[in-house]
mmCIF file of the N, C-alpha and C atoms, coordinates in Angstrom:
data_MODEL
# 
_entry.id   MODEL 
# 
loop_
_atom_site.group_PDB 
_atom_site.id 
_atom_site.type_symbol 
_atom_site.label_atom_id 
_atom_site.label_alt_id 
_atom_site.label_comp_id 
_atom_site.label_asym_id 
_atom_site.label_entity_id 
_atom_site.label_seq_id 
_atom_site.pdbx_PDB_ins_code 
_atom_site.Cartn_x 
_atom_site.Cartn_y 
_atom_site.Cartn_z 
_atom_site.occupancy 
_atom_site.B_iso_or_equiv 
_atom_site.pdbx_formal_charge 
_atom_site.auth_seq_id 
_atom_site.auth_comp_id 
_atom_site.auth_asym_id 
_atom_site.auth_atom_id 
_atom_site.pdbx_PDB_model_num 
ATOM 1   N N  . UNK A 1 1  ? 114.620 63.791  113.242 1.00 0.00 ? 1  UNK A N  1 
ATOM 2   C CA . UNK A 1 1  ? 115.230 65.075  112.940 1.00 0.00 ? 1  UNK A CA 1 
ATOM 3   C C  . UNK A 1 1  ? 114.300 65.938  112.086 1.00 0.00 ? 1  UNK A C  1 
ATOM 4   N N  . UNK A 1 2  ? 113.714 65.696  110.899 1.00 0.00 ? 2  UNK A N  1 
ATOM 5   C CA . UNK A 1 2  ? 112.587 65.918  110.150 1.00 0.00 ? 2  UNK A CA 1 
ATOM 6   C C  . UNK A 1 2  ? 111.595 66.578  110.579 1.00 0.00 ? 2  UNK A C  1 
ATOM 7   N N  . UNK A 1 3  ? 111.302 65.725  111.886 1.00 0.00 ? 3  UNK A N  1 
ATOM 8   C CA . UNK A 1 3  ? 109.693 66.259  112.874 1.00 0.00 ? 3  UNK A CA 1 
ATOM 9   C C  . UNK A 1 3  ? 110.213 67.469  113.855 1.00 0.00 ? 3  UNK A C  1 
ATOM 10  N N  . UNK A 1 4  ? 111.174 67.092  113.958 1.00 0.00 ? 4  UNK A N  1 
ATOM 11  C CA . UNK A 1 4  ? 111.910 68.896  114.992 1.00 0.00 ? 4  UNK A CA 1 
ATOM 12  C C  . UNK A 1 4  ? 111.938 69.425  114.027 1.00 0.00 ? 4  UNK A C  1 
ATOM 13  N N  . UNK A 1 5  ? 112.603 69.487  112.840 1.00 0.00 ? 5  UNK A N  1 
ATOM 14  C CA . UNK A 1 5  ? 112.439 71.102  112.140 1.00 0.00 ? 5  UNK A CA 1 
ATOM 15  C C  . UNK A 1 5  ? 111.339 71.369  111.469 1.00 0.00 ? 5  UNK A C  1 
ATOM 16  N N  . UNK A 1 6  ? 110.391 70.368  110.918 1.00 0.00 ? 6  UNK A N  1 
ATOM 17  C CA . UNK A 1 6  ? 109.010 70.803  111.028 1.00 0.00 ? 6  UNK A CA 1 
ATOM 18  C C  . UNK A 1 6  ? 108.120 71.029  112.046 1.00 0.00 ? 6  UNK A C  1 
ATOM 19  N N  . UNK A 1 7  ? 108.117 70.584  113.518 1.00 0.00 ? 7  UNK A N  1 
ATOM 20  C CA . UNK A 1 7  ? 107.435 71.167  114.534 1.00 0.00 ? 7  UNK A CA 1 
ATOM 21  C C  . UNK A 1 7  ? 108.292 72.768  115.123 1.00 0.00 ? 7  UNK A C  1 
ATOM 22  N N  . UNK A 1 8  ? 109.454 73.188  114.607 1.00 0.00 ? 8  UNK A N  1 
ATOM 23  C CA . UNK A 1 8  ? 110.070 74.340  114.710 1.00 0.00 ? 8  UNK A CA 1 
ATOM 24  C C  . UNK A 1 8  ? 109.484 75.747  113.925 1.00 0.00 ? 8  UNK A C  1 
ATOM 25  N N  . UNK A 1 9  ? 109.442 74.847  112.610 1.00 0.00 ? 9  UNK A N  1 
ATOM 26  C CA . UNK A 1 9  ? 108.718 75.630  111.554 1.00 0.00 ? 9  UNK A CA 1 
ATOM 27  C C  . UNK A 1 9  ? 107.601 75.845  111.810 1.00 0.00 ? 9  UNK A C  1 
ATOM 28  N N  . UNK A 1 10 ? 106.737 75.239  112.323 1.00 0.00 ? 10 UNK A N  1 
ATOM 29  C CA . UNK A 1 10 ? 105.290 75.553  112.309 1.00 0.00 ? 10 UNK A CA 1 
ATOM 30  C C  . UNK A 1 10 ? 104.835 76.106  113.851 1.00 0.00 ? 10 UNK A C  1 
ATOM 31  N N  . UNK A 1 11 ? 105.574 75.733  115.058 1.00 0.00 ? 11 UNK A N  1 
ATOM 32  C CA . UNK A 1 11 ? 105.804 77.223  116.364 1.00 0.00 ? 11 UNK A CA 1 
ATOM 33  C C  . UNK A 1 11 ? 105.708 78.397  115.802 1.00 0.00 ? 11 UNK A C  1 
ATOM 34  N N  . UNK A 1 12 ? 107.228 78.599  114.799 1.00 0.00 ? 12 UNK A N  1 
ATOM 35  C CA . UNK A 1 12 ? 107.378 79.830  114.278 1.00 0.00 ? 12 UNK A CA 1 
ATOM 36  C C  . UNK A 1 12 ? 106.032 80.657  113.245 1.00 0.00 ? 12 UNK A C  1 
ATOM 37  N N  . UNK A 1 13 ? 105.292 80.037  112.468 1.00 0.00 ? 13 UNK A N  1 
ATOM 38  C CA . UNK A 1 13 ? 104.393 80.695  112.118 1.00 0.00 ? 13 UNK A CA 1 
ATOM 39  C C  . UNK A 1 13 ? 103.437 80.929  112.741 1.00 0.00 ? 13 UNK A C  1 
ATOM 40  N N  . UNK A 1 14 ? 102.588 79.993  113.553 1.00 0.00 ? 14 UNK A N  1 
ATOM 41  C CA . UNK A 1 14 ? 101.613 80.200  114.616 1.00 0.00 ? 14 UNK A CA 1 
ATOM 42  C C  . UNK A 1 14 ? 102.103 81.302  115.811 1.00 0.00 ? 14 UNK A C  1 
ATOM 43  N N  . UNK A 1 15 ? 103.566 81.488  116.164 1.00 0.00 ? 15 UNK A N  1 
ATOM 44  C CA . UNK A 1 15 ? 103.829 82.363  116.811 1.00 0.00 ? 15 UNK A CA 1 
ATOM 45  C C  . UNK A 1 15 ? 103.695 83.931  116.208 1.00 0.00 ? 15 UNK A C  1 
ATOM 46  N N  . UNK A 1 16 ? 104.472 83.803  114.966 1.00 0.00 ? 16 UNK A N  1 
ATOM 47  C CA . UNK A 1 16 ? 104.197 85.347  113.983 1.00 0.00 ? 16 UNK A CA 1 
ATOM 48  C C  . UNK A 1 16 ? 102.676 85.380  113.847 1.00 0.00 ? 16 UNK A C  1 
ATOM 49  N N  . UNK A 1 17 ? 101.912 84.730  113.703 1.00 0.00 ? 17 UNK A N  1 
ATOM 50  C CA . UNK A 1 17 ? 100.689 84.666  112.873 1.00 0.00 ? 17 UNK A CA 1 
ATOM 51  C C  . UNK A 1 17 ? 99.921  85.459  114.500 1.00 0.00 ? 17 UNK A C  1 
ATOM 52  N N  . UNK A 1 18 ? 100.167 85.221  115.764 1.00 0.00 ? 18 UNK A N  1 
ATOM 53  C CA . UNK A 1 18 ? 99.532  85.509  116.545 1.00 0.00 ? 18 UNK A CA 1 
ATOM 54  C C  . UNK A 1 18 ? 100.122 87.073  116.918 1.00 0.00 ? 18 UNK A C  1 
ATOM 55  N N  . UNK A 1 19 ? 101.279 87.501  116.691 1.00 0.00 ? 19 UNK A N  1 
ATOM 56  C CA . UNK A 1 19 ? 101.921 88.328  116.960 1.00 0.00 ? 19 UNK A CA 1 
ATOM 57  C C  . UNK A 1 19 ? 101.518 89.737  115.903 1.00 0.00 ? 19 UNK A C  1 
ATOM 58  N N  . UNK A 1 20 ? 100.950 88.900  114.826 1.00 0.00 ? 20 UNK A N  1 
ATOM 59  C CA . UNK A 1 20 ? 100.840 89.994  113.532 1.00 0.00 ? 20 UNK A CA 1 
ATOM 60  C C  . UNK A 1 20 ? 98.812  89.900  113.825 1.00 0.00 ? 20 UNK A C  1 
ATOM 61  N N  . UNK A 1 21 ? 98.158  89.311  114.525 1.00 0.00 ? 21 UNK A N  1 
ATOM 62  C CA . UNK A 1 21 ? 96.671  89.787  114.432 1.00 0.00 ? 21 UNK A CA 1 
ATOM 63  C C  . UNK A 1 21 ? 96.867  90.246  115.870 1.00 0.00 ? 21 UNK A C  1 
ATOM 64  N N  . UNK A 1 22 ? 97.526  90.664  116.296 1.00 0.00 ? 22 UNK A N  1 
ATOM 65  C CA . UNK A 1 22 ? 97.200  91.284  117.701 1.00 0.00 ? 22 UNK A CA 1 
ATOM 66  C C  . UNK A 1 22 ? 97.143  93.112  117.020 1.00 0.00 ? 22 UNK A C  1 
ATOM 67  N N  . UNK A 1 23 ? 96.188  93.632  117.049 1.00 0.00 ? 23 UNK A N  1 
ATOM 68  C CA . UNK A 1 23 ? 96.482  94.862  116.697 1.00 0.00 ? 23 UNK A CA 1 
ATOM 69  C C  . UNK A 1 23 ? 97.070  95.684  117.708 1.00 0.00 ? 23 UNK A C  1 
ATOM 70  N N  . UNK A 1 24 ? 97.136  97.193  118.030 1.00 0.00 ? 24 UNK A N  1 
ATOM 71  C CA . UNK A 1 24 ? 97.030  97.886  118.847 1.00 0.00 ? 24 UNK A CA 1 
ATOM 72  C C  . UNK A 1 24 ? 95.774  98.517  119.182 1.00 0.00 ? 24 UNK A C  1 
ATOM 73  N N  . UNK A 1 25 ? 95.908  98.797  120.439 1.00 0.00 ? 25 UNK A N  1 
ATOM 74  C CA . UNK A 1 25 ? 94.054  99.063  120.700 1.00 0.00 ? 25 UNK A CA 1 
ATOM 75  C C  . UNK A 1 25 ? 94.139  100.422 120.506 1.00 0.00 ? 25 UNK A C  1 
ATOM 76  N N  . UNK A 1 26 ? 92.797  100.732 119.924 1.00 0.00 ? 26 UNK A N  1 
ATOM 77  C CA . UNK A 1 26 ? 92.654  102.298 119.082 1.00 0.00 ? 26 UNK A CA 1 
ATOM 78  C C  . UNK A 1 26 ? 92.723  103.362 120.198 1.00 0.00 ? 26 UNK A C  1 
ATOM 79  N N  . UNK A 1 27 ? 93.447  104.077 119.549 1.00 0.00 ? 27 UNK A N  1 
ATOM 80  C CA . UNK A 1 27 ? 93.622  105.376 120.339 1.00 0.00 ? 27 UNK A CA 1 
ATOM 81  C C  . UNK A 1 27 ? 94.971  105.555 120.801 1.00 0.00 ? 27 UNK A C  1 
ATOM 82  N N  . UNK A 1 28 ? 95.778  104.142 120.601 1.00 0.00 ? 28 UNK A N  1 
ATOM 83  C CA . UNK A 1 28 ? 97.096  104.381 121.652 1.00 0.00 ? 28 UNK A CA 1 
ATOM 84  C C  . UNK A 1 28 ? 97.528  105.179 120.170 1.00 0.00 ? 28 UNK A C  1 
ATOM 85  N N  . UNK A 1 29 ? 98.810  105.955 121.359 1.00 0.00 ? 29 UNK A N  1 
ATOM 86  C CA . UNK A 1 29 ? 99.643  106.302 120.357 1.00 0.00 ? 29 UNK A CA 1 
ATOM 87  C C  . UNK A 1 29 ? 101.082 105.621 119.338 1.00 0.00 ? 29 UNK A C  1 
ATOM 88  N N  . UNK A 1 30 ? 101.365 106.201 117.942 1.00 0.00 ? 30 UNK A N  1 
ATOM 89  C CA . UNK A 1 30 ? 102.054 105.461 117.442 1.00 0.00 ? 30 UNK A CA 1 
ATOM 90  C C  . UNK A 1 30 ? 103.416 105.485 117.781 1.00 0.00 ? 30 UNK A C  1 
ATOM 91  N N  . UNK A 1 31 ? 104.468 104.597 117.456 1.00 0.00 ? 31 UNK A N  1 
ATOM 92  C CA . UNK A 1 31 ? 105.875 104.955 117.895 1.00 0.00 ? 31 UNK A CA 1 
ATOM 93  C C  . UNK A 1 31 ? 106.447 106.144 117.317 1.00 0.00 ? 31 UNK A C  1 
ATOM 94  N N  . UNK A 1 32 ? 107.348 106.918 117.155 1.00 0.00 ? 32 UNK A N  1 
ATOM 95  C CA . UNK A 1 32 ? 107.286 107.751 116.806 1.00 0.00 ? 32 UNK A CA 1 
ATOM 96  C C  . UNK A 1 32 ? 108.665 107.487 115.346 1.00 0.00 ? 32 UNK A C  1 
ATOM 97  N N  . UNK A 1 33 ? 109.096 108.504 114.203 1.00 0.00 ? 33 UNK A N  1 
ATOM 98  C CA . UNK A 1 33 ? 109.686 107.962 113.339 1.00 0.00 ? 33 UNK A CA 1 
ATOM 99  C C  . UNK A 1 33 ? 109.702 109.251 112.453 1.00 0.00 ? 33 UNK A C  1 
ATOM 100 N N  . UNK A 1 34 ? 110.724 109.216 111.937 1.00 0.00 ? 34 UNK A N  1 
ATOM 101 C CA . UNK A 1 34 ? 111.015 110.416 110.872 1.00 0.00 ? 34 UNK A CA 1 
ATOM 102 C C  . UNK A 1 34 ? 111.221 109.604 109.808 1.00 0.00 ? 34 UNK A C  1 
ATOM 103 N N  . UNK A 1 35 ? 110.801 110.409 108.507 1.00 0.00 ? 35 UNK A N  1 
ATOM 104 C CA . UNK A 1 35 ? 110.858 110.164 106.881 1.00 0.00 ? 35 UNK A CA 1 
ATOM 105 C C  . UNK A 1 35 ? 111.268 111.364 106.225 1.00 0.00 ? 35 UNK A C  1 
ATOM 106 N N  . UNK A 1 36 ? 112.046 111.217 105.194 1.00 0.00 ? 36 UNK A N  1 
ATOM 107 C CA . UNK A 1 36 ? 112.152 112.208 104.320 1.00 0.00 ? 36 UNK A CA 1 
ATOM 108 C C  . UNK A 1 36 ? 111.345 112.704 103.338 1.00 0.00 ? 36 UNK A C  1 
ATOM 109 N N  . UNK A 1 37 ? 110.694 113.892 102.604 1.00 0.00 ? 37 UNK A N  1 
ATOM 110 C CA . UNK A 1 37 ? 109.612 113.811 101.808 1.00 0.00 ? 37 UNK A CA 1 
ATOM 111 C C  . UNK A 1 37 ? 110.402 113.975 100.522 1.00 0.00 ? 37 UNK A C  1 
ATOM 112 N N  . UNK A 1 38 ? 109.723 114.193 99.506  1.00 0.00 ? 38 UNK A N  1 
ATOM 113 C CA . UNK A 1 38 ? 109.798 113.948 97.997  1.00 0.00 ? 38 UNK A CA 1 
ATOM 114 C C  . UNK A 1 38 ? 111.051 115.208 97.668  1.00 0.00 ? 38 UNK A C  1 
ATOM 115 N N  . UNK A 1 39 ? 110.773 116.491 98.732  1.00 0.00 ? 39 UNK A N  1 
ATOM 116 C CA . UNK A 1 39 ? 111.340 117.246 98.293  1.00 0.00 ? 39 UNK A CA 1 
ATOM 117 C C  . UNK A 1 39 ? 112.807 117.668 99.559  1.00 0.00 ? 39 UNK A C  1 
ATOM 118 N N  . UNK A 1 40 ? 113.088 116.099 99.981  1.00 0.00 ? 40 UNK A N  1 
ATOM 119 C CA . UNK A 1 40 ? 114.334 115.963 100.897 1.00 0.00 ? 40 UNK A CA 1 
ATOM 120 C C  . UNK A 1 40 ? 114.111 116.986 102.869 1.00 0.00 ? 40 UNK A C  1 
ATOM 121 N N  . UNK A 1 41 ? 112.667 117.679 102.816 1.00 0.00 ? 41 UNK A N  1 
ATOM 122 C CA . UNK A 1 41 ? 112.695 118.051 104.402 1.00 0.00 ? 41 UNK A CA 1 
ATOM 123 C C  . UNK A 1 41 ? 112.565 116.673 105.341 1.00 0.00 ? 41 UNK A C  1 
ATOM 124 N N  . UNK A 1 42 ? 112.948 116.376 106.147 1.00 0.00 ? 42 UNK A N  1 
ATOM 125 C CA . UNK A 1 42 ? 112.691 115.765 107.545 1.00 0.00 ? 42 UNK A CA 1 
ATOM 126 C C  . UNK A 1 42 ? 111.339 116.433 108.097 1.00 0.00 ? 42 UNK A C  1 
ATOM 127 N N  . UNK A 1 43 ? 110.601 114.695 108.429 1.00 0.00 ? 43 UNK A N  1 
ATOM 128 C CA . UNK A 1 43 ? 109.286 114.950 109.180 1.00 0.00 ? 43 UNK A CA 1 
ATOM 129 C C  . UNK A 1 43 ? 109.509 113.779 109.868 1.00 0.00 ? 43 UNK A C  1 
ATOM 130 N N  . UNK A 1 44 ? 108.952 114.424 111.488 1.00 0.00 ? 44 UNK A N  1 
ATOM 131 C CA . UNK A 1 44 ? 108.509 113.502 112.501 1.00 0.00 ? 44 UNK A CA 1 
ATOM 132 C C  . UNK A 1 44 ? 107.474 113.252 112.612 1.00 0.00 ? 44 UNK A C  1 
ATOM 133 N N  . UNK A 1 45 ? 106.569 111.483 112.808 1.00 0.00 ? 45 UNK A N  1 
ATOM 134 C CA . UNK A 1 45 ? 105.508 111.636 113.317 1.00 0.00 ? 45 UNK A CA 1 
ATOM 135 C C  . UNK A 1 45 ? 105.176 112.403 115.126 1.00 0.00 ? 45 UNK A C  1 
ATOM 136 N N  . UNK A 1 46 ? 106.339 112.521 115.532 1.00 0.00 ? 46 UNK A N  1 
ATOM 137 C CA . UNK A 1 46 ? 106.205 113.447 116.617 1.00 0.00 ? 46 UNK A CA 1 
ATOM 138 C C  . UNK A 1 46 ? 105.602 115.232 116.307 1.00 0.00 ? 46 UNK A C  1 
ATOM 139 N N  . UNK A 1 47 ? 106.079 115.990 115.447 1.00 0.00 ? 47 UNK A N  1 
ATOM 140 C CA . UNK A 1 47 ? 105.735 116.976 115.386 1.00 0.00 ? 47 UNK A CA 1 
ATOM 141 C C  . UNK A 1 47 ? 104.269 117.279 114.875 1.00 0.00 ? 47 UNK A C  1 
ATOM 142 N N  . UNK A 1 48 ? 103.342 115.864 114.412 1.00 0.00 ? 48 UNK A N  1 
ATOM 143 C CA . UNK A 1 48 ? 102.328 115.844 113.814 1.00 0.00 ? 48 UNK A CA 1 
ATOM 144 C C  . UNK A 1 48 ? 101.413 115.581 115.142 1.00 0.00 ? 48 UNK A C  1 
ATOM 145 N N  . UNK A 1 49 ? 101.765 115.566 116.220 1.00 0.00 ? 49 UNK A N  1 
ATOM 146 C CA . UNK A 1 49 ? 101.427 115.071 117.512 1.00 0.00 ? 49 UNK A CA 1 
ATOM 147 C C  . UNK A 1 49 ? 99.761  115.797 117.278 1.00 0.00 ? 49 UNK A C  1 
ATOM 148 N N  . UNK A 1 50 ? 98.511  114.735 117.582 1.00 0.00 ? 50 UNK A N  1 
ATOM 149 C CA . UNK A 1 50 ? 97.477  115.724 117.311 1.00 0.00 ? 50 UNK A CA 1 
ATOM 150 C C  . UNK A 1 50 ? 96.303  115.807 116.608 1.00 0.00 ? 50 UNK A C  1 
ATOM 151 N N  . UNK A 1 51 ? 97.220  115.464 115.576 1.00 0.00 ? 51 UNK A N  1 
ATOM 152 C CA . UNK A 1 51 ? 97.037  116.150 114.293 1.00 0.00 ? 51 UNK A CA 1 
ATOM 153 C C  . UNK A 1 51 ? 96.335  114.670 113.507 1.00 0.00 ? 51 UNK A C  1 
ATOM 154 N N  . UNK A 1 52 ? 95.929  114.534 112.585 1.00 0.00 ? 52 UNK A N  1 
ATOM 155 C CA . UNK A 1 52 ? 96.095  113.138 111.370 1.00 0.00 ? 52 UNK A CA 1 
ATOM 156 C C  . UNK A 1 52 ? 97.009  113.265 110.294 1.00 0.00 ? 52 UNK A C  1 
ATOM 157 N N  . UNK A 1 53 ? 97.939  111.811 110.305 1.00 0.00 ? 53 UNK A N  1 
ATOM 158 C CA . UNK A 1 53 ? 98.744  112.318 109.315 1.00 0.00 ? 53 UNK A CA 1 
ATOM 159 C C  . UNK A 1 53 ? 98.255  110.773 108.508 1.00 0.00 ? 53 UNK A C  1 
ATOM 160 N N  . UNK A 1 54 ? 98.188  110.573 106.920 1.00 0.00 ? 54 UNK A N  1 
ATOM 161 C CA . UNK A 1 54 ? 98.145  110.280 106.013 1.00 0.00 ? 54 UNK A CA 1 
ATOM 162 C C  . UNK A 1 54 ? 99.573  109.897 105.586 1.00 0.00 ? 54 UNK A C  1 
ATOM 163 N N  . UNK A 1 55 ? 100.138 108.576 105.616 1.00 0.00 ? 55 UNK A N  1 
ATOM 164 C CA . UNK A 1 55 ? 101.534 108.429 104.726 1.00 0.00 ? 55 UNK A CA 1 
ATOM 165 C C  . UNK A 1 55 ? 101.082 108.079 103.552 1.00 0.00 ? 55 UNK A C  1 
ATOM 166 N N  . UNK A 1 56 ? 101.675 108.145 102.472 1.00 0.00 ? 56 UNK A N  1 
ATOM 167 C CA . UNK A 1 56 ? 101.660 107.617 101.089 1.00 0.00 ? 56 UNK A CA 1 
ATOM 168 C C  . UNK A 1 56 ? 102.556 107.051 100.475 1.00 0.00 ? 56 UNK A C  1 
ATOM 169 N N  . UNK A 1 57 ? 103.348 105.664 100.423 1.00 0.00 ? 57 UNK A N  1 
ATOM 170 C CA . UNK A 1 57 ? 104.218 104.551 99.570  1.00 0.00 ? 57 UNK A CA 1 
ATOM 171 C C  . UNK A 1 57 ? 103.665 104.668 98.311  1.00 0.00 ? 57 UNK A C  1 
ATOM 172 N N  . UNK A 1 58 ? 104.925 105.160 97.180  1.00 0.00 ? 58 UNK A N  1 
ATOM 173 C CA . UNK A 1 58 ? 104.684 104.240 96.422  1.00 0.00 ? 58 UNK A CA 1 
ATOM 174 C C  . UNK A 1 58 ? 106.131 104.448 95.849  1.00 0.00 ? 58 UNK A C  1 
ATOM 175 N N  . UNK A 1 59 ? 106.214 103.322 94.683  1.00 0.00 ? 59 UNK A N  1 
ATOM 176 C CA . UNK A 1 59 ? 107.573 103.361 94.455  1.00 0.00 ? 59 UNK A CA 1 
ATOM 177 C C  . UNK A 1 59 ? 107.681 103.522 92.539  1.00 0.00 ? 59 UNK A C  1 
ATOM 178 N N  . UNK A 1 60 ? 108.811 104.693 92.357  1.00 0.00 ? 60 UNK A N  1 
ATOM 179 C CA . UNK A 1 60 ? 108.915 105.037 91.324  1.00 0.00 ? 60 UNK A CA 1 
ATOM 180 C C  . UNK A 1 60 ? 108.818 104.061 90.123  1.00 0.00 ? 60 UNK A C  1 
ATOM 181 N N  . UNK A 1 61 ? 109.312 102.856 90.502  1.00 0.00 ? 61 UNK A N  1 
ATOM 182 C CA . UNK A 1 61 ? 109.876 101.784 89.472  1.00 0.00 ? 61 UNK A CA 1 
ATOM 183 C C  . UNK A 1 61 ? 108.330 100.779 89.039  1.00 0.00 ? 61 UNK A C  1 
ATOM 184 N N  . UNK A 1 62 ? 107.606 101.048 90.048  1.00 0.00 ? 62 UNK A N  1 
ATOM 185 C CA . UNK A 1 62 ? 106.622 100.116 89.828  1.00 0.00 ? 62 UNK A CA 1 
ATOM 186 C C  . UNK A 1 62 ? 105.518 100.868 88.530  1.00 0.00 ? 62 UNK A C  1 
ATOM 187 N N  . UNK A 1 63 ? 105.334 99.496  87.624  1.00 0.00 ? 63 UNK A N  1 
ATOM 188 C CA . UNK A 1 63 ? 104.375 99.831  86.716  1.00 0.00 ? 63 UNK A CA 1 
ATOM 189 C C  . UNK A 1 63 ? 103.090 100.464 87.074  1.00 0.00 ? 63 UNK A C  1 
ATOM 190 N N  . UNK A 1 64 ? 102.298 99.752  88.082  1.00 0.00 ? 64 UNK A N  1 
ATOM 191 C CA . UNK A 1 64 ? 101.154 100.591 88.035  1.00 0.00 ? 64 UNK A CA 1 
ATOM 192 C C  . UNK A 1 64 ? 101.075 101.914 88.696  1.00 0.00 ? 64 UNK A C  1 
ATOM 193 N N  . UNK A 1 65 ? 102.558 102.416 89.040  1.00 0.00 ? 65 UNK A N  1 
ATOM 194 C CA . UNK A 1 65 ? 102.702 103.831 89.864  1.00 0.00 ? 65 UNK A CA 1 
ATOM 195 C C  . UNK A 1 65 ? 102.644 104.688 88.694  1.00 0.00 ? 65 UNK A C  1 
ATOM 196 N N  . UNK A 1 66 ? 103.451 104.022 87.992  1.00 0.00 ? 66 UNK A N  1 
ATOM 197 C CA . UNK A 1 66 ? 104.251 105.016 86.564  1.00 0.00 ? 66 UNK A CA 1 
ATOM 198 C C  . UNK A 1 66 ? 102.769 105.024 85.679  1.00 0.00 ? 66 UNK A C  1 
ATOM 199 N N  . UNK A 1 67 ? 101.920 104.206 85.324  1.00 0.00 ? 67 UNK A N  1 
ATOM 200 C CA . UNK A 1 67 ? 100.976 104.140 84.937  1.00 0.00 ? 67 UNK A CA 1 
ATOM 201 C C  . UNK A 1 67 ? 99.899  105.332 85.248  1.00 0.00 ? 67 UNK A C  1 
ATOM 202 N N  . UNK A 1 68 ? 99.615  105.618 86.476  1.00 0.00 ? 68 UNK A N  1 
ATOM 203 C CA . UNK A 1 68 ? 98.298  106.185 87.248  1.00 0.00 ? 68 UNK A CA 1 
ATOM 204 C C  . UNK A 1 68 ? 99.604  107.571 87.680  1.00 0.00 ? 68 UNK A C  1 
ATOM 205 N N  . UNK A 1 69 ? 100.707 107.483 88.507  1.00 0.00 ? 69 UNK A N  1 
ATOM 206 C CA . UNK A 1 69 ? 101.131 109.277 88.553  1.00 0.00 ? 69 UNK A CA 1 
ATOM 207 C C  . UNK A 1 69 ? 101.761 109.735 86.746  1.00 0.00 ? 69 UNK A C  1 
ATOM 208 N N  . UNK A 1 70 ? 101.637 108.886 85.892  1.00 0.00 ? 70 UNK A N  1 
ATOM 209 C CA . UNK A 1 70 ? 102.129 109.546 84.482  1.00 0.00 ? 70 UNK A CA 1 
ATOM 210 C C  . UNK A 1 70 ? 101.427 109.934 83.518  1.00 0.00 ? 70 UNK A C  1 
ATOM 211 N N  . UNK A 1 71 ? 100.074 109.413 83.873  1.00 0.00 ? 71 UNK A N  1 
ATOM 212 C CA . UNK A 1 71 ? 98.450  109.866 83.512  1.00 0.00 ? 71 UNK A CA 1 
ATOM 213 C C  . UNK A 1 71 ? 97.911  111.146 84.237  1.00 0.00 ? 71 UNK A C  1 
ATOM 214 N N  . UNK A 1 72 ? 98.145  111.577 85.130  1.00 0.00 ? 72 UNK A N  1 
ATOM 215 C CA . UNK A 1 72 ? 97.746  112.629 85.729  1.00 0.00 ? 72 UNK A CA 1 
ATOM 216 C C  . UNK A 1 72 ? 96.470  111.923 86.470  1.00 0.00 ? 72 UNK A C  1 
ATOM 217 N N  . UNK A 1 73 ? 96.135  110.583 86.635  1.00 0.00 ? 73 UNK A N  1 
ATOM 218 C CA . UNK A 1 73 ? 94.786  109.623 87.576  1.00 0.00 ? 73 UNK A CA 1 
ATOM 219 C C  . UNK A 1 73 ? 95.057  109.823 88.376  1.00 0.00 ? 73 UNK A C  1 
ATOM 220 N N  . UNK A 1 74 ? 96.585  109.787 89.178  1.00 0.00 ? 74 UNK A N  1 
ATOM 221 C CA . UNK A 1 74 ? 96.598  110.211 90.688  1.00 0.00 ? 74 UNK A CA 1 
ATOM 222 C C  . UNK A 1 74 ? 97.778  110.984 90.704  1.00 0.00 ? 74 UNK A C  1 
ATOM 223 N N  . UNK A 1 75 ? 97.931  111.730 91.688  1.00 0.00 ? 75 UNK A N  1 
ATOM 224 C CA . UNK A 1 75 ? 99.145  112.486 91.638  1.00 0.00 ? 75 UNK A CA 1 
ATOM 225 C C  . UNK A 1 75 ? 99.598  112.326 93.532  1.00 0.00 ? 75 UNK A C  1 
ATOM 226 N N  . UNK A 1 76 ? 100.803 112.386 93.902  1.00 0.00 ? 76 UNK A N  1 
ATOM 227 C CA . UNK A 1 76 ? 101.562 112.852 95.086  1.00 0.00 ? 76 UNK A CA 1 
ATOM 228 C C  . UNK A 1 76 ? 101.211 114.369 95.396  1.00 0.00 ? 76 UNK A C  1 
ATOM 229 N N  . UNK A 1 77 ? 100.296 114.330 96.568  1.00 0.00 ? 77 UNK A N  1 
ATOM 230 C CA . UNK A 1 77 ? 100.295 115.447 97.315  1.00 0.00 ? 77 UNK A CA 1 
ATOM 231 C C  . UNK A 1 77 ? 101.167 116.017 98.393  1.00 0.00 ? 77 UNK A C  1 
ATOM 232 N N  . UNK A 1 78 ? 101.456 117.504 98.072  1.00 0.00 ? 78 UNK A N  1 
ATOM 233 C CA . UNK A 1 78 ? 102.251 118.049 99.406  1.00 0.00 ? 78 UNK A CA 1 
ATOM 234 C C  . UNK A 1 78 ? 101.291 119.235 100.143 1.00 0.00 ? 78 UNK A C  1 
ATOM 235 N N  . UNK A 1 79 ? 101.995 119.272 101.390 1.00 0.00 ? 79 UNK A N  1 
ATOM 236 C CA . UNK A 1 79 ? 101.309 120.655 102.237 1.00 0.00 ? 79 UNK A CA 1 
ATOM 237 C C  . UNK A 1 79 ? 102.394 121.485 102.456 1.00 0.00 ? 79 UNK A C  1 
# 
């Protein structure tokens, strides 16, 4: 019983593990997906069709965010 759920367990990572280095081949296009920005508009990566778009994560709560955007070292850009 032991060796099935460890030969289960270890399918499952060799399966993700192959699934997560498969990239996409350059040039295709991305799926498409809306986000809200800082200042609540709706953006599609559809309407950026074209274009390069740049996302930027980061999250308010985290120390080294609050650190570097409360220093003025980096700041959140808009267009």
């Amino acid at each position: 019983m032991k060796t099935k759920l460890i030969l289960t367990i270890v399918a499952s990572f060799v399966t993700t593990g192959l699934y997560a280095f498969d990239p996409p081949p350059v040039g295709s296009a991305a799926p498409d997906f809306s986000l809200t920005d800082a200042k609540g508009k709706a953006h599609s990566l559809l309407q950026y069709k074209g274009k390069y778009v740049v996302l930027e994560w980061f999250n308010p709560e985290c120390l080294f965010v609050k650190k570097h955007h409360g220093t003025g070292n980096t700041q959140p850009t808009t267009h």
